[in-house]
C-alpha positions in Angstrom: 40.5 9.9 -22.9 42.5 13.0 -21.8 44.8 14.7 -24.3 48.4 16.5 -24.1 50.1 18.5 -26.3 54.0 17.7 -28.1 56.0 20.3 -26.8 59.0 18.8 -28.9 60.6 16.4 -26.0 63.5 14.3 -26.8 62.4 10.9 -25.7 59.1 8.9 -25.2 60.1 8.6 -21.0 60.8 12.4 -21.1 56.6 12.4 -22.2 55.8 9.9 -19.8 57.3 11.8 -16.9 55.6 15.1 -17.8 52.1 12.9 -17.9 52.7 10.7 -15.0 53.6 11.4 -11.3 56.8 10.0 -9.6 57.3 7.1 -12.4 59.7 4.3 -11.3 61.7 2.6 -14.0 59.5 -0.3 -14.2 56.2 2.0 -14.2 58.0 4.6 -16.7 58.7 1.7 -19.4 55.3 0.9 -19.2 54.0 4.4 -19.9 56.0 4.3 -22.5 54.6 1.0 -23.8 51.0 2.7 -23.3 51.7 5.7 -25.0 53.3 4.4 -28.1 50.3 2.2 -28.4 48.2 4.5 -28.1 50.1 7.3 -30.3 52.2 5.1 -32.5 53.7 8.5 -34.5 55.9 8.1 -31.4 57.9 5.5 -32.5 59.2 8.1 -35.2 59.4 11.2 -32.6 61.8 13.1 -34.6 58.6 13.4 -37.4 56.1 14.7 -34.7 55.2 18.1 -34.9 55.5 20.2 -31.6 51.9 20.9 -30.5 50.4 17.7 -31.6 47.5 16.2 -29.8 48.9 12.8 -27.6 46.7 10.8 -26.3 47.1 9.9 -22.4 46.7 6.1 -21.8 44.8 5.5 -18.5 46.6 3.9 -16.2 44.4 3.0 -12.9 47.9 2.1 -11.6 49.8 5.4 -12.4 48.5 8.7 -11.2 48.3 11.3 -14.2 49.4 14.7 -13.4 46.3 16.8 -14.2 48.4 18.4 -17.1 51.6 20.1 -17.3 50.4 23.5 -17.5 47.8 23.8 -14.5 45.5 23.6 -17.9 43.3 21.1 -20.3 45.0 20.5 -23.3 41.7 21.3 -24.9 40.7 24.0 -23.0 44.0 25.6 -24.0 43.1 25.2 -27.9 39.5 26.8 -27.0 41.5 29.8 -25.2 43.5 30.0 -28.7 40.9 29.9 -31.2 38.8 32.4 -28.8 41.5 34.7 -28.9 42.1 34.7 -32.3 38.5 34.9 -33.1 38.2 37.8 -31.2 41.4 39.2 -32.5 40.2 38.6 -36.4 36.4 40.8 -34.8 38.6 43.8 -33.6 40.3 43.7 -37.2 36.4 43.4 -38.7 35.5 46.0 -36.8 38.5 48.5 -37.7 37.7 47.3 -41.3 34.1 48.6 -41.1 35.2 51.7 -39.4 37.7 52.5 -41.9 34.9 51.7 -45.3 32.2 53.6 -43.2 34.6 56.6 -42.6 35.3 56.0 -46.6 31.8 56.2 -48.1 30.9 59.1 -45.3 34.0 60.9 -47.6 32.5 59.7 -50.9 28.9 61.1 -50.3 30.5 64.4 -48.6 32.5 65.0 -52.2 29.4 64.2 -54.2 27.2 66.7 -52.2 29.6 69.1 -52.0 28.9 72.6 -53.6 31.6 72.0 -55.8 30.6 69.5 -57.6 26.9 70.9 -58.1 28.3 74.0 -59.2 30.5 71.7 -61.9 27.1 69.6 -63.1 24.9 72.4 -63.2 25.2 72.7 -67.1 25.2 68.7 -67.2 22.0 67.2 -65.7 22.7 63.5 -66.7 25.9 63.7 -64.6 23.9 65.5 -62.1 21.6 62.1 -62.0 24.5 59.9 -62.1 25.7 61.8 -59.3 22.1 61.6 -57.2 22.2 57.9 -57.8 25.9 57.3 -56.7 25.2 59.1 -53.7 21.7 57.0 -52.7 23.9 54.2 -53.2 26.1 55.1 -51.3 23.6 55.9 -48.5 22.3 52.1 -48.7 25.8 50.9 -48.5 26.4 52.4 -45.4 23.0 51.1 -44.4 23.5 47.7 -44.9 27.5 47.7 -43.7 25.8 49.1 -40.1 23.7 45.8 -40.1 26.3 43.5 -41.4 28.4 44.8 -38.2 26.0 44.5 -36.2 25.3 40.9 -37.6 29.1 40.0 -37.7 29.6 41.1 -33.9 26.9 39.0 -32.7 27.8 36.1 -34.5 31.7 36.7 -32.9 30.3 37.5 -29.4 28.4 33.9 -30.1 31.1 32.2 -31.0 34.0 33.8 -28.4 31.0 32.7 -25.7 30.9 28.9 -27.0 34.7 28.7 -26.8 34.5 30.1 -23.1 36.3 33.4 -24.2 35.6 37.1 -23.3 34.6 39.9 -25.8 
């Protein structure tokens, strides 16, 4: 069954005539009758939400406009959720850039001269420095496969919604 989208009309016949072409009175009360029936929150339209999902009655005897935006309700919702999953990758990928740019920083102060110089008389601190800075090392390892993993995953799922990355 095709699907529209509430975009916050007044009446039931102002939905009808967005769904249907060229309604007369006669076939406008009975889109009306099939679409309350078939989305009875429309008896109570003031308590519909704009952007909820109507169903379209089919009506061999009414022609259906295709859909009031040259688009498929549901292909419309695909192109959102794409967008913002691709959106919510660009901000992952800023994110990683900014930690990886964060822990390069880290490891240059820990292997800086400086701080040698100031652990030379202290050689636990010296290990807990040579540790910290390994870590650090397999921290930026792993977050280069995590992006990698994350991108791919967000490439995937842009593709399955039909979306472009």
């Amino acid at each position: 069954m095709p699907i529209a989208t509430f975009r916050g009309e007044k009446s039931v016949a102002a939905i009808a005539d967005k769904l249907f072409v060229k309604l007369t009175p006669k076939q406008r009360e009975k889109a009306e009758a099939a679409l309350i029936k078939e989305n009875p929150q429309l008896r109570e339209l003031a308590t519909v939400p704009e952007g909820a999902i109507l169903r379209v009655p089919e009506l061999p005897e009414l022609r259906a406009k295709t859909n009031r935006s040259l688009e498929n309700p549901d292909a419309q919702i695909a192109r959102n959720l794409a967008e913002a999953v691709s959106a919510y990758g660009n901000h992952l990928g800023e994110r990683f850039k900014a930690v990886q740019k964060e822990g390069k920083e880290q490891l240059a102060v820990l292997k800086s001269g400086e701080l040698r110089k100031a652990l030379a008389d202290a050689p636990a601190y010296r290990a807990v420095a040579d540790e910290a800075a390994k870590a650090l090392d397999a921290r930026a390892a792993g977050l280069n496969d995590r992006q990698k993993a994350v991108d791919a995953a967000i490439k995937q799922a842009v593709a399955g919604l039909g979306g472009k990355r």
